[in-house]
Backbone as CSV, one residue per row, in Angstrom:
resi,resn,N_x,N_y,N_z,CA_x,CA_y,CA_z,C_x,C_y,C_z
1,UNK,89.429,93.978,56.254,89.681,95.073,55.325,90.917,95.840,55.775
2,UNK,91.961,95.744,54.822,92.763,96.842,55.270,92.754,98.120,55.147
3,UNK,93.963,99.055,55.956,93.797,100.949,56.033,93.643,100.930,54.608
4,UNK,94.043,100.767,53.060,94.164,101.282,52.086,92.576,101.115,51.028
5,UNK,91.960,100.198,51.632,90.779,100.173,50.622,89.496,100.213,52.043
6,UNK,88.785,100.688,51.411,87.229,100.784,51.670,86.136,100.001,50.747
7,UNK,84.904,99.715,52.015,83.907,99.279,51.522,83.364,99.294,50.032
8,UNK,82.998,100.391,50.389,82.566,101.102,49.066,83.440,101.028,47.563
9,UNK,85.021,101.413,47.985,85.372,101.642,46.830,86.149,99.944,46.611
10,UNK,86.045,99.048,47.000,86.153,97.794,46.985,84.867,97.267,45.945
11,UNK,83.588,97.388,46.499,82.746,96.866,45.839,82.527,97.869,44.447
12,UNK,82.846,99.249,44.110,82.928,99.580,43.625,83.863,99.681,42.186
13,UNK,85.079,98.929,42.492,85.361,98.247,41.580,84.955,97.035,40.660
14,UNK,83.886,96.688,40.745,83.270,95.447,40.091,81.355,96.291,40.050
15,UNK,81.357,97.143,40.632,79.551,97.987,40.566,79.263,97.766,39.514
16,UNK,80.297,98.730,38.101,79.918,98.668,36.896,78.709,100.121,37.092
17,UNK,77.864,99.624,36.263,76.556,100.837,35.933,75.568,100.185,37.192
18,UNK,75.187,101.374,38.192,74.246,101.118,39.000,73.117,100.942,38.245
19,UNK,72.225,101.415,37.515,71.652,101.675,36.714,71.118,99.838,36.146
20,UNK,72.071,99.132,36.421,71.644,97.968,36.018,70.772,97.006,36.774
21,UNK,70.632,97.763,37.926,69.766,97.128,38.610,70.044,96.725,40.066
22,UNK,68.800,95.929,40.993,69.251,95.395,42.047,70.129,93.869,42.309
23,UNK,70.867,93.740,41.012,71.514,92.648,40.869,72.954,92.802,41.857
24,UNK,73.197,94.267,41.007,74.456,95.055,41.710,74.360,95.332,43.190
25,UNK,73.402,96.048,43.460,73.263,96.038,44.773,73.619,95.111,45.653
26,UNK,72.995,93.849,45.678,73.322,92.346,46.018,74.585,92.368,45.979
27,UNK,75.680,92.702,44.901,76.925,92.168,45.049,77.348,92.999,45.930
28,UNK,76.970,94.149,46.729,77.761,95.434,46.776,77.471,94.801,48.742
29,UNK,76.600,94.290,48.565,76.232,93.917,50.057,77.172,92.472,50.488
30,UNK,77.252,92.034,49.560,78.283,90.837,49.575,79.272,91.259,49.502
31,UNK,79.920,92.331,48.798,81.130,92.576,49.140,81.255,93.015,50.427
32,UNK,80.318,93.413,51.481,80.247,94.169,52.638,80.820,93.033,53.868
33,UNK,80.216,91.278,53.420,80.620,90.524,54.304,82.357,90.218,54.438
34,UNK,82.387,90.434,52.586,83.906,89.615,52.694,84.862,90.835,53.425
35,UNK,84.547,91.729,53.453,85.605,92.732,53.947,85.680,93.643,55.606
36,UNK,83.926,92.851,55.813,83.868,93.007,57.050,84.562,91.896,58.273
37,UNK,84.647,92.214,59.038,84.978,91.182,60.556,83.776,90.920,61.551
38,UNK,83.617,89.697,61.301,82.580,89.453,62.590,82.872,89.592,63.901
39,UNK,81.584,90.303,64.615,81.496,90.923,65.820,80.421,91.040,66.431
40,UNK,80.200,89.983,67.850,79.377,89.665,68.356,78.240,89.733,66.953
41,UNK,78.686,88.720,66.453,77.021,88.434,65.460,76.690,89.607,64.685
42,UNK,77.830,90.804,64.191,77.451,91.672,63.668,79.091,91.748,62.502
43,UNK,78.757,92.205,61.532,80.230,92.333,60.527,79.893,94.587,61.070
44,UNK,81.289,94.516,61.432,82.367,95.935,61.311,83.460,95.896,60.476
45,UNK,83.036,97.219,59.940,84.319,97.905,59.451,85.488,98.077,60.138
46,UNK,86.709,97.773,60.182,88.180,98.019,60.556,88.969,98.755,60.345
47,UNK,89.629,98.967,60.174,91.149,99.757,59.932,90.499,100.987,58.665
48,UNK,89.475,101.278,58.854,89.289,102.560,58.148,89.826,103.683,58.142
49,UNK,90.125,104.816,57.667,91.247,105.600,57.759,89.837,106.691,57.156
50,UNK,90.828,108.047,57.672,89.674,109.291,57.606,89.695,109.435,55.592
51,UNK,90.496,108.614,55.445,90.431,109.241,53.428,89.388,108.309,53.624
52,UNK,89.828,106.941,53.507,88.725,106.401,53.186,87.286,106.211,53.557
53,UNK,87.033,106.807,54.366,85.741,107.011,54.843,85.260,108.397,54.460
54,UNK,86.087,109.562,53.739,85.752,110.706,52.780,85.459,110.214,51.423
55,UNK,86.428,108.447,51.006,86.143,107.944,49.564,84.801,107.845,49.857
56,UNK,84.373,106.981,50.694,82.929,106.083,50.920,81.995,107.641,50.657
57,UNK,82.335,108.631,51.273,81.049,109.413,51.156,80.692,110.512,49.844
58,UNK,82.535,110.368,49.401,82.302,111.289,48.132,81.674,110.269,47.542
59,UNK,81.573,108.992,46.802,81.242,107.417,46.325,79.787,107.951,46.225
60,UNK,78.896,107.150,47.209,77.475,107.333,47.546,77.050,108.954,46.671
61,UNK,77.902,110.230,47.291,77.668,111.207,46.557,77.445,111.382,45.318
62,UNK,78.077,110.792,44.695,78.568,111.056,43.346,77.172,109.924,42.909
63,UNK,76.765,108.524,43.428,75.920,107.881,42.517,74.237,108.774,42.380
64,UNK,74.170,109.823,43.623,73.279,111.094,43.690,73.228,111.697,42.703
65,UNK,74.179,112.235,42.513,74.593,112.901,42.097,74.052,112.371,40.324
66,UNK,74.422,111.402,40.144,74.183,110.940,38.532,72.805,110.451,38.416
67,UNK,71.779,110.496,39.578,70.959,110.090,39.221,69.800,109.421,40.066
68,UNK,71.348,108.700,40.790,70.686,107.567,41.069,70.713,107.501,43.101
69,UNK,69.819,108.252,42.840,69.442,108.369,44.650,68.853,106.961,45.363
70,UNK,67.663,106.697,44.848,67.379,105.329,45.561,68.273,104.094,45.492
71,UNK,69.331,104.098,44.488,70.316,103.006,44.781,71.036,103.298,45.911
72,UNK,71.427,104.618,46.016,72.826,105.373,47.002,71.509,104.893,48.345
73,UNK,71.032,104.822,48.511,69.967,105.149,49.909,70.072,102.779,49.882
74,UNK,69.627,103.051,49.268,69.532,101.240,49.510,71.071,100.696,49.481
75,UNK,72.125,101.065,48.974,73.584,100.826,49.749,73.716,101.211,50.748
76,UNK,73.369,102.293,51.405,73.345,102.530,52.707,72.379,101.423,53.533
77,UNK,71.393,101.375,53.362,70.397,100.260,53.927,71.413,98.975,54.198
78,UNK,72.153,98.540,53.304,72.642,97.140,53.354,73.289,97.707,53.789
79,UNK,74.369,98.555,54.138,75.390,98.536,55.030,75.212,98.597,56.221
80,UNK,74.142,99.689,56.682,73.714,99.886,57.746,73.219,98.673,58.571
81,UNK,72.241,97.344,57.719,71.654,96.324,58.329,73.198,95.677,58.526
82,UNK,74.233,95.392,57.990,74.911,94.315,58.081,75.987,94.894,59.266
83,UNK,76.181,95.872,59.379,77.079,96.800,60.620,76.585,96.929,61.728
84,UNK,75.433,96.699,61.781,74.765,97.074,62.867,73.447,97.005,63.056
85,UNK,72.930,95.826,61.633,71.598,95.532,62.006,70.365,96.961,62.550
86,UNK,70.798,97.790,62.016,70.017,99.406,62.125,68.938,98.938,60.865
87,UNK,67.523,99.062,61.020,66.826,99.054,60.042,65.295,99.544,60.811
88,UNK,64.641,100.154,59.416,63.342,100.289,60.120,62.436,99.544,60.357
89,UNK,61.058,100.157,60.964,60.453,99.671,61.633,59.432,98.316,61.197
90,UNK,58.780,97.343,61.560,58.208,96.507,60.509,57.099,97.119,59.932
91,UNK,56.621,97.095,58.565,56.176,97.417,58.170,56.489,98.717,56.831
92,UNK,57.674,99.433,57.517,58.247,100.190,57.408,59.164,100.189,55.328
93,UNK,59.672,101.039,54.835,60.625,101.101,54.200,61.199,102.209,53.817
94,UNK,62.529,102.202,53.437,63.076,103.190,53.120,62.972,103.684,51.497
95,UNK,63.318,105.234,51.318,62.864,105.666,50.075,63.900,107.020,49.563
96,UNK,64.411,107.202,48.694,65.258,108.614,48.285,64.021,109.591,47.866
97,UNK,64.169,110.520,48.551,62.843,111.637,47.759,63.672,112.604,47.354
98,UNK,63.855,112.842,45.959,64.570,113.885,45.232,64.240,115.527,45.903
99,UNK,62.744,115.278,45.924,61.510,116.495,46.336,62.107,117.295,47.536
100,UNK,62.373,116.582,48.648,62.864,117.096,50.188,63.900,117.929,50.075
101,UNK,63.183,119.178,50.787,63.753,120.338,50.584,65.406,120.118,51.292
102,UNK,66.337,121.199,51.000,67.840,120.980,51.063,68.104,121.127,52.532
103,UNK,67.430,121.229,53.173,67.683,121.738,54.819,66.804,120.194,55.784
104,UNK,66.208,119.345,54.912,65.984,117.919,55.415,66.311,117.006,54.812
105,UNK,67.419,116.401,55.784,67.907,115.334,55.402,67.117,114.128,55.322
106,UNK,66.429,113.681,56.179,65.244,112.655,56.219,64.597,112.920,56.719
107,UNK,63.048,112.162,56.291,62.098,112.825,57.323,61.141,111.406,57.557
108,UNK,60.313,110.869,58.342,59.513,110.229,58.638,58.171,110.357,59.410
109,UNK,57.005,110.249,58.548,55.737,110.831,58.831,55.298,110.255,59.846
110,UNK,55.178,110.395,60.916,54.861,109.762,62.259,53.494,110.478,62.857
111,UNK,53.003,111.182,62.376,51.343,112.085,62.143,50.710,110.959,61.754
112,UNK,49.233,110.647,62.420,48.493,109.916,61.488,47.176,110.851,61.229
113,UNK,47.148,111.864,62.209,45.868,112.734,62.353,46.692,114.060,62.443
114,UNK,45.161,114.641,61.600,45.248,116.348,62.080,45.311,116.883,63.403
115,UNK,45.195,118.236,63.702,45.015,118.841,64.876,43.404,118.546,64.800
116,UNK,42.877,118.373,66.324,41.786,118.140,66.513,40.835,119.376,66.536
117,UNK,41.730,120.836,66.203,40.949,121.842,65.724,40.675,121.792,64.286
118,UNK,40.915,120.939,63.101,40.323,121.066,62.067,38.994,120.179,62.731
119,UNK,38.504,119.443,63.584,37.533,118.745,63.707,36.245,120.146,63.265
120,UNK,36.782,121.404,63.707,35.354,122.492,64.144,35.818,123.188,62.787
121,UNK,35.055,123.741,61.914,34.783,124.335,60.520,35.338,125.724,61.091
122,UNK,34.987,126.284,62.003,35.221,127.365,61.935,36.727,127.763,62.118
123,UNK,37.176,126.931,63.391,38.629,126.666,63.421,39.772,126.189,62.407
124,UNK,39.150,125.400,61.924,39.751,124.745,60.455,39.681,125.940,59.780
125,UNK,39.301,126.818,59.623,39.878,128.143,58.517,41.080,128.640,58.646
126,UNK,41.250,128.735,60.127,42.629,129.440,60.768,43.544,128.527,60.473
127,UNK,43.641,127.506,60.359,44.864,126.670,60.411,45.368,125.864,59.277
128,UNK,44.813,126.995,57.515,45.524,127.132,56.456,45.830,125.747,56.161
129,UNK,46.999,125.314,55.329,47.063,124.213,54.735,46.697,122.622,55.162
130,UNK,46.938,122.990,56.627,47.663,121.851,57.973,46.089,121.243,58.023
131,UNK,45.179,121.392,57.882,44.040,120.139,57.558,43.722,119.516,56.724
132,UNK,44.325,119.844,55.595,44.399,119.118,54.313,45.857,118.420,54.199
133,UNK,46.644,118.413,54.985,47.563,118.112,54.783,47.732,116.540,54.555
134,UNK,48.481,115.674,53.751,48.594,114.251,53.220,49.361,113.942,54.106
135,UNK,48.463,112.723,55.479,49.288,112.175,56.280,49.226,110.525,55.930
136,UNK,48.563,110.153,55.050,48.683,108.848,54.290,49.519,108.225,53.409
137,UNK,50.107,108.677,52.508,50.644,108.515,51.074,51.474,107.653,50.990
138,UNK,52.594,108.688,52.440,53.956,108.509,52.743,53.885,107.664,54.165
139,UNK,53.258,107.466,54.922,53.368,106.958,56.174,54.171,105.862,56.645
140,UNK,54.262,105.426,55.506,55.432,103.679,55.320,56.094,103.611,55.164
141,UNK,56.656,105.393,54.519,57.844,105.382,53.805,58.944,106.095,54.922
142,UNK,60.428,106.140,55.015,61.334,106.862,55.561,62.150,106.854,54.735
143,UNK,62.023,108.264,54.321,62.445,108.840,53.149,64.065,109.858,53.466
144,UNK,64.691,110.125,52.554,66.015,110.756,52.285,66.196,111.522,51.096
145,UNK,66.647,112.775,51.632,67.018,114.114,50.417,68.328,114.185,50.060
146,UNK,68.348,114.654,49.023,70.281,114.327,48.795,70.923,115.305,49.442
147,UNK,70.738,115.788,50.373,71.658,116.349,51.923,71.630,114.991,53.044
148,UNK,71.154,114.149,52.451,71.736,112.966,53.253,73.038,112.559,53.511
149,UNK,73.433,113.032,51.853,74.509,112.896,51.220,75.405,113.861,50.911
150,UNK,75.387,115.181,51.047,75.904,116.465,51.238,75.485,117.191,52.130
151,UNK,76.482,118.318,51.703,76.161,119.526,52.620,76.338,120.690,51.747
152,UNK,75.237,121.917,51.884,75.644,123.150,50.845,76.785,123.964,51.175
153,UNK,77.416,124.295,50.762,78.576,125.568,50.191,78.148,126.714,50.531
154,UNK,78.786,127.420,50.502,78.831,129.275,50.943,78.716,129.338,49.313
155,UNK,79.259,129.271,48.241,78.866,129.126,47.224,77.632,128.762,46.413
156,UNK,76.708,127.834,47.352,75.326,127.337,46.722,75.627,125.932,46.295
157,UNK,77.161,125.589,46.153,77.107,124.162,45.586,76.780,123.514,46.765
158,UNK,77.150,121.998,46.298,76.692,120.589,47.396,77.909,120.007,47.422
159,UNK,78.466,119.525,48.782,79.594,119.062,48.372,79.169,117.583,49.466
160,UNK,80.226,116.467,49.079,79.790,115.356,49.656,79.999,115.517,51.198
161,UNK,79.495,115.227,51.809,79.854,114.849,53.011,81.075,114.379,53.920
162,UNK,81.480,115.262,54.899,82.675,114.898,55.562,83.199,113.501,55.711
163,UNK,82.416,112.110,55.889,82.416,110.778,55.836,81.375,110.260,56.056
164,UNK,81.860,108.457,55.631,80.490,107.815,55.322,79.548,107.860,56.628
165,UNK,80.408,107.701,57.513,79.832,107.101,59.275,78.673,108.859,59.442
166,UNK,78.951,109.961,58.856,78.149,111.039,58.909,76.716,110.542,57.859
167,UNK,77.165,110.427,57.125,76.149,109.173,56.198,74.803,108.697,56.807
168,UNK,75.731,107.424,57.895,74.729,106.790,58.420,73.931,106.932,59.603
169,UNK,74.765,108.001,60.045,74.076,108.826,61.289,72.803,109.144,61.462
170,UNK,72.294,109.809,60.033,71.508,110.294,59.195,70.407,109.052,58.855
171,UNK,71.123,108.514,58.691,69.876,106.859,58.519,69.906,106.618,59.916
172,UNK,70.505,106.215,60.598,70.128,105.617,61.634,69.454,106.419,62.523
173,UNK,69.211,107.925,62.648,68.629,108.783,63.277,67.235,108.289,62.571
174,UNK,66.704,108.058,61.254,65.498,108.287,60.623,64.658,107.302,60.822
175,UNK,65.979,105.779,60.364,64.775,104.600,61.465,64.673,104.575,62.398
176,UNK,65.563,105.000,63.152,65.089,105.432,64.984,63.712,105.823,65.235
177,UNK,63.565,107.401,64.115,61.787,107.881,64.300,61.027,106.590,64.123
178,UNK,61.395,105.857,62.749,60.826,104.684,62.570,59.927,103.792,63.506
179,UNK,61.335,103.263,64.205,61.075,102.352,65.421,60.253,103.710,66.622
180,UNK,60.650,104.363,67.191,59.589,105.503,67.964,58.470,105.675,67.823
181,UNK,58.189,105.916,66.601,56.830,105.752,66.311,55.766,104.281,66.277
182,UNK,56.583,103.207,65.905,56.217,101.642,66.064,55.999,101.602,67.574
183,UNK,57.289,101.607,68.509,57.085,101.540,70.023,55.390,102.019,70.556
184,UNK,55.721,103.408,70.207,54.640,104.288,70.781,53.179,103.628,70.374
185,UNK,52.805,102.875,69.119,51.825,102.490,68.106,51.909,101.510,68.862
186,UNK,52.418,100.464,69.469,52.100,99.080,69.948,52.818,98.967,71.603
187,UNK,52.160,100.035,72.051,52.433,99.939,73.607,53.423,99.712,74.134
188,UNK,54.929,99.980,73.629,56.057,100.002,74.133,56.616,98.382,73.637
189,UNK,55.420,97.726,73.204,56.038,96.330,72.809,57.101,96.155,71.845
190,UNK,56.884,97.185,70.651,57.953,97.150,69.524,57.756,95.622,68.770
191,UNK,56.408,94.883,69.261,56.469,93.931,67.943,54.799,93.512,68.147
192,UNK,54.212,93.605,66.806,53.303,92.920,66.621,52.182,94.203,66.114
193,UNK,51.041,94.026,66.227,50.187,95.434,65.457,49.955,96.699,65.847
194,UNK,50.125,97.500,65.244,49.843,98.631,65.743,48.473,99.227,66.183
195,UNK,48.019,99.025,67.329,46.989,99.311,68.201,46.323,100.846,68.174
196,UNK,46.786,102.104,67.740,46.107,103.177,67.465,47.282,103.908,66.824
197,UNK,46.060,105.509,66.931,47.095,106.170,65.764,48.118,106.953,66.671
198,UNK,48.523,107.912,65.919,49.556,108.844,66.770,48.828,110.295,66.264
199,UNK,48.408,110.920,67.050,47.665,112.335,67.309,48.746,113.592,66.724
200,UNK,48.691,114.624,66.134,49.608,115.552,66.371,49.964,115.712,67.182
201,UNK,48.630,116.337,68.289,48.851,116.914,69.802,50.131,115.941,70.668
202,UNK,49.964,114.498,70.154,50.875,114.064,70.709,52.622,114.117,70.168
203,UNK,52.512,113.743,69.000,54.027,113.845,68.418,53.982,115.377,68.807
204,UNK,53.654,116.576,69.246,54.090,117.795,69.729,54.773,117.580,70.768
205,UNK,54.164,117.025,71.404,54.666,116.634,73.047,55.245,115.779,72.781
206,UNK,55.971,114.740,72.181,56.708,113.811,72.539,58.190,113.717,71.482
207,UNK,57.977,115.036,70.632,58.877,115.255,69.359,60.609,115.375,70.046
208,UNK,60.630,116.451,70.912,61.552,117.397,71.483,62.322,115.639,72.396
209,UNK,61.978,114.501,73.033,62.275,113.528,73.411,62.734,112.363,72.660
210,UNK,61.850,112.460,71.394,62.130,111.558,70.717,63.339,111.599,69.957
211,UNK,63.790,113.088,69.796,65.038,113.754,68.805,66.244,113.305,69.829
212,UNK,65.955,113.692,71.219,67.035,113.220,72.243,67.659,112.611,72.494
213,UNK,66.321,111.236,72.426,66.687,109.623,72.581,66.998,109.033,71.184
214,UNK,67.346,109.485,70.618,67.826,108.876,69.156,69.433,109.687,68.612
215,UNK,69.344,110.413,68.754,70.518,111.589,68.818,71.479,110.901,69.694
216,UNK,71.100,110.982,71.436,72.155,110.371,72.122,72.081,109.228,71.602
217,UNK,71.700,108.202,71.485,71.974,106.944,71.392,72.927,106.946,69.788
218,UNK,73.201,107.755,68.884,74.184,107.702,67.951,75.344,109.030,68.555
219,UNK,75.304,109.330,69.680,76.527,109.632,69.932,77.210,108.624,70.538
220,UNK,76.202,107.481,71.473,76.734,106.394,71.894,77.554,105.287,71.239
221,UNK,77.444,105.742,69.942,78.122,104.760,69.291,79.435,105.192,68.522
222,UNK,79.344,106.329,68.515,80.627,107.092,68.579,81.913,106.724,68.991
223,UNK,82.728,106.198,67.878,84.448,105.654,68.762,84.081,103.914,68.228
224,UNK,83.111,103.674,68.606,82.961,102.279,68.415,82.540,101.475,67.027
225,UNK,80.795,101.586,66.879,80.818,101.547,65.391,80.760,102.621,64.887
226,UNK,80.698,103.525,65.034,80.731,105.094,63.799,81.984,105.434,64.739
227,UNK,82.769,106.693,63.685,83.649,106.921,63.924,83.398,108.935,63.145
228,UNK,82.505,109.549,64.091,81.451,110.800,63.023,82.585,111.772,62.855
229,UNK,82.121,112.458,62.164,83.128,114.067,62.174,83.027,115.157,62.866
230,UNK,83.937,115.429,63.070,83.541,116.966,64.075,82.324,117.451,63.935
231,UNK,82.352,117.741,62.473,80.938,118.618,62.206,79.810,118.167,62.556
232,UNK,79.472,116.673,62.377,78.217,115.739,62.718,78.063,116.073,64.171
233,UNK,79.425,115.181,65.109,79.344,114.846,66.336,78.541,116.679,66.933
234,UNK,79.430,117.489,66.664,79.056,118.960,66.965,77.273,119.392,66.812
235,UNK,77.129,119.051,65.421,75.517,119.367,65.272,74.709,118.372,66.071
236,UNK,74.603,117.228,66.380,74.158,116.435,67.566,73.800,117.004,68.576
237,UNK,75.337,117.494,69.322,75.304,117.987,70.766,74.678,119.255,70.322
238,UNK,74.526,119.967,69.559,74.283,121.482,69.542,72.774,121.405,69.564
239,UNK,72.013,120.439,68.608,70.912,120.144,68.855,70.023,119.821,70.574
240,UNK,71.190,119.050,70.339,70.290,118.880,72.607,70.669,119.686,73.311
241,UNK,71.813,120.150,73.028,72.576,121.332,74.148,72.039,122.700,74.436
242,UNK,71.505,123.324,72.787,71.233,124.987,72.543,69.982,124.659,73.685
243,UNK,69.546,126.029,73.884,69.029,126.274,74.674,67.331,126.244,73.600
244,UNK,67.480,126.202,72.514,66.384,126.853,71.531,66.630,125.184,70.522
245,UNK,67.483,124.569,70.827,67.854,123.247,70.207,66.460,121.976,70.360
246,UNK,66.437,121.735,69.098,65.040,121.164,68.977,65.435,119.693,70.058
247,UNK,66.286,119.106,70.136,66.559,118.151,70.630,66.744,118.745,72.344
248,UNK,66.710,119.595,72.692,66.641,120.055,74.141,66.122,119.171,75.140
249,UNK,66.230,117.854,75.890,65.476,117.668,76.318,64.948,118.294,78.137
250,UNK,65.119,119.330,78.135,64.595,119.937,79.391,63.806,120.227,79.578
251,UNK,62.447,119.938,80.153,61.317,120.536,80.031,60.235,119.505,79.343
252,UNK,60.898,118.289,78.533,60.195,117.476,77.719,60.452,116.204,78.343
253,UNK,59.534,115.301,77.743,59.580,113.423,78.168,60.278,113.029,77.323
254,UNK,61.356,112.159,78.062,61.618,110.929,77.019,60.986,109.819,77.256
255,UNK,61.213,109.231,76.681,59.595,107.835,76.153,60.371,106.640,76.858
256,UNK,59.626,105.883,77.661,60.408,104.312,78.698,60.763,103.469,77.902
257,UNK,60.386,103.744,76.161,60.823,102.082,75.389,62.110,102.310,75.238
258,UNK,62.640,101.147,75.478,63.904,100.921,75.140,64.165,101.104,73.475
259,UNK,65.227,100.506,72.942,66.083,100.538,72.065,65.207,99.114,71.013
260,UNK,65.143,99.605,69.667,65.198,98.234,68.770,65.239,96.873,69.530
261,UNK,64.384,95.930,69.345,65.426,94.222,69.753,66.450,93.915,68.857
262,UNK,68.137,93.645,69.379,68.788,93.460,68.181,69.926,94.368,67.996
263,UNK,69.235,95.851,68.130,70.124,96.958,67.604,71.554,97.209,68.811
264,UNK,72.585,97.820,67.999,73.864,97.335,69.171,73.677,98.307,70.114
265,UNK,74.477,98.151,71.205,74.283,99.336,72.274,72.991,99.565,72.626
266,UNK,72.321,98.877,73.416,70.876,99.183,74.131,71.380,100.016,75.145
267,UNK,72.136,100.307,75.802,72.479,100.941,76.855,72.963,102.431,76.505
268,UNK,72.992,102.631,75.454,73.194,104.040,75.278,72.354,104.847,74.504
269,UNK,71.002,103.929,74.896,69.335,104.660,74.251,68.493,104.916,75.464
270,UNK,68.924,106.034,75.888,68.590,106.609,77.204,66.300,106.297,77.038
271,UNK,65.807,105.976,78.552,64.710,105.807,78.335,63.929,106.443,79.470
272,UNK,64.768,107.717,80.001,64.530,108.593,81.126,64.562,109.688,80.738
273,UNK,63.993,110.423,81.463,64.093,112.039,81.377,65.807,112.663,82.138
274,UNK,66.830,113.592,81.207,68.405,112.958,82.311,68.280,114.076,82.874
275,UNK,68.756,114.201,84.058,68.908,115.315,84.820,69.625,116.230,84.452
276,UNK,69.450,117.210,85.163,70.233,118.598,84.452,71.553,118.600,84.743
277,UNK,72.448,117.900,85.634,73.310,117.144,86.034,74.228,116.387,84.991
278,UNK,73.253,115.702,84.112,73.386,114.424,83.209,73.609,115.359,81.932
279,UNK,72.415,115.881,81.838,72.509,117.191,80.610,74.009,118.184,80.350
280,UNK,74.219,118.654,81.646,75.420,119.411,82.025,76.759,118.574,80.819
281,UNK,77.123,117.593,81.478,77.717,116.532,81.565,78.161,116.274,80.522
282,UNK,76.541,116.203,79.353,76.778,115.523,78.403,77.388,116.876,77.393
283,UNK,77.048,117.944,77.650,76.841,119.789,76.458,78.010,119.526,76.770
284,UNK,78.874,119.694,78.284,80.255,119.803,78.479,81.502,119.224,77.382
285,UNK,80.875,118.032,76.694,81.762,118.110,74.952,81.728,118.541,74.382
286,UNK,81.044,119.519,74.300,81.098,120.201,72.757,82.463,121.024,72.949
């Protein structure tokens, strides 16, 4: 692919009406091979240039924008699998939820149980919606709000997103929970059935680690296959760095499973708790 055209607006010349189906889609993923370069067994993007990777994200925006969210979310899917083989967990699929409020970009239900204080009637009064709460419905799903795809305005509008690679950050952070939650469900194996549930009490304790080890591991890819924006790369580190930053990991576990089988960069999906040393080290970019 050369500096002057992009993915997106390559296959986008022949899209036509999304609307027509997953026929288009298919081509849009095929256009992804011819313009990609194979690499180690994976097709990358090349000579991308910062417009065109603002085309790619105003693009996706705009098919949101008209309508059509679960197509924009499943072009991302194929790009994401063919760049970097990023996908969720088995069993797993991805989904656009119009519904998800503007301040979540994706979310993935990794709860399979209540707090074990709705077990007692009397306790279960105090704790209002959160025992009735629907941890079934969605459990399969890893879902995306159209701030996947924007960001709000001081104005109230939505505007597209700084670039696509901010895009996929955003996906690849969500099947990460994906796969985290699979790991954790089948004993660190990451393949085959899932052996019990996942407790609240536990995703409490293991939330603040899991944001860490998924976070760093897409800053790790930073420069190489993503290429993020200030603003992304910034909210990342600000997340693990703040002191009140949900991604903090000081004080919390990170989990021993490694990385996806497959997924690029295993080595920059930290599977330790990092020292404050390491921590230092890493805030010191921002």
């Amino acid at each position: 692919m050369n500096g002057n055209a992009s993915v997106i607006s390559i296959a986008q010349k022949t899209y036509g009406n999304v609307r027509k189906g997953w026929r288009n889609i298919l081509f849009l993923a095929a256009a992804l091979v011819v313009v990609g370069s194979l690499s180690v067994g994976r097709f990358v993007m090349t000579s991308r240039t910062a417009a065109a990777a603002g085309d790619e994200a105003r693009s996706v925006f705009e098919m949101v924008r008209q309508g059509d969210g679960q197509a924009a979310v499943a072009l991302v899917a194929d790009i994401a699998l063919a760049r970097g083989g990023w996908a969720p967990a088995p069993g797993d699929t991805v989904a656009f939820d119009a519904n998800l409020a503007w301040n979540i970009r994706g979310e993935v239900m990794v709860r399979d149980r209540v707090p074990s204080e709705c077990d007692n009637p009397r306790l279960a009064r105090t704790m209002g919606d959160v025992c009735g709460m629907d941890l079934v419905s969605k459990q399969s799903l890893v879902r995306f709000g159209a701030t996947m795809f924007s960001d709000p305005q001081p104005d109230g509008s939505m505007a597209a997103r700084p670039t696509f690679d901010d895009v996929l950050s955003t996906y690849i952070e969500e099947v990460g929970h994906s796969w985290q939650e699979y790991q954790f469900e089948t004993e660190g194996l990451g393949d085959g059935p899932r052996t019990h549930l996942t407790g609240w009490e536990e995703v409490s304790a293991m939330r603040a680690g899991w944001e860490y080890q998924i976070k760093r591991y897409i800053l790790s890819l930073d420069g190489t296959l993503l290429t993020l924006s200030e603003l992304e790369r910034g909210r990342l580190l600000g997340n693990i760095c703040d002191e009140d930053g949900y991604a903090n990991p000081l004080g919390h576990q990170v989990m021993p499973y490694g990385a996806p089988a497959n997924w690029p960069n295993p080595e920059g999906w930290p599977v330790t708790d990092p020292t404050l040393e390491e921590w230092q080290a890493l805030c010191a970019q921002r």
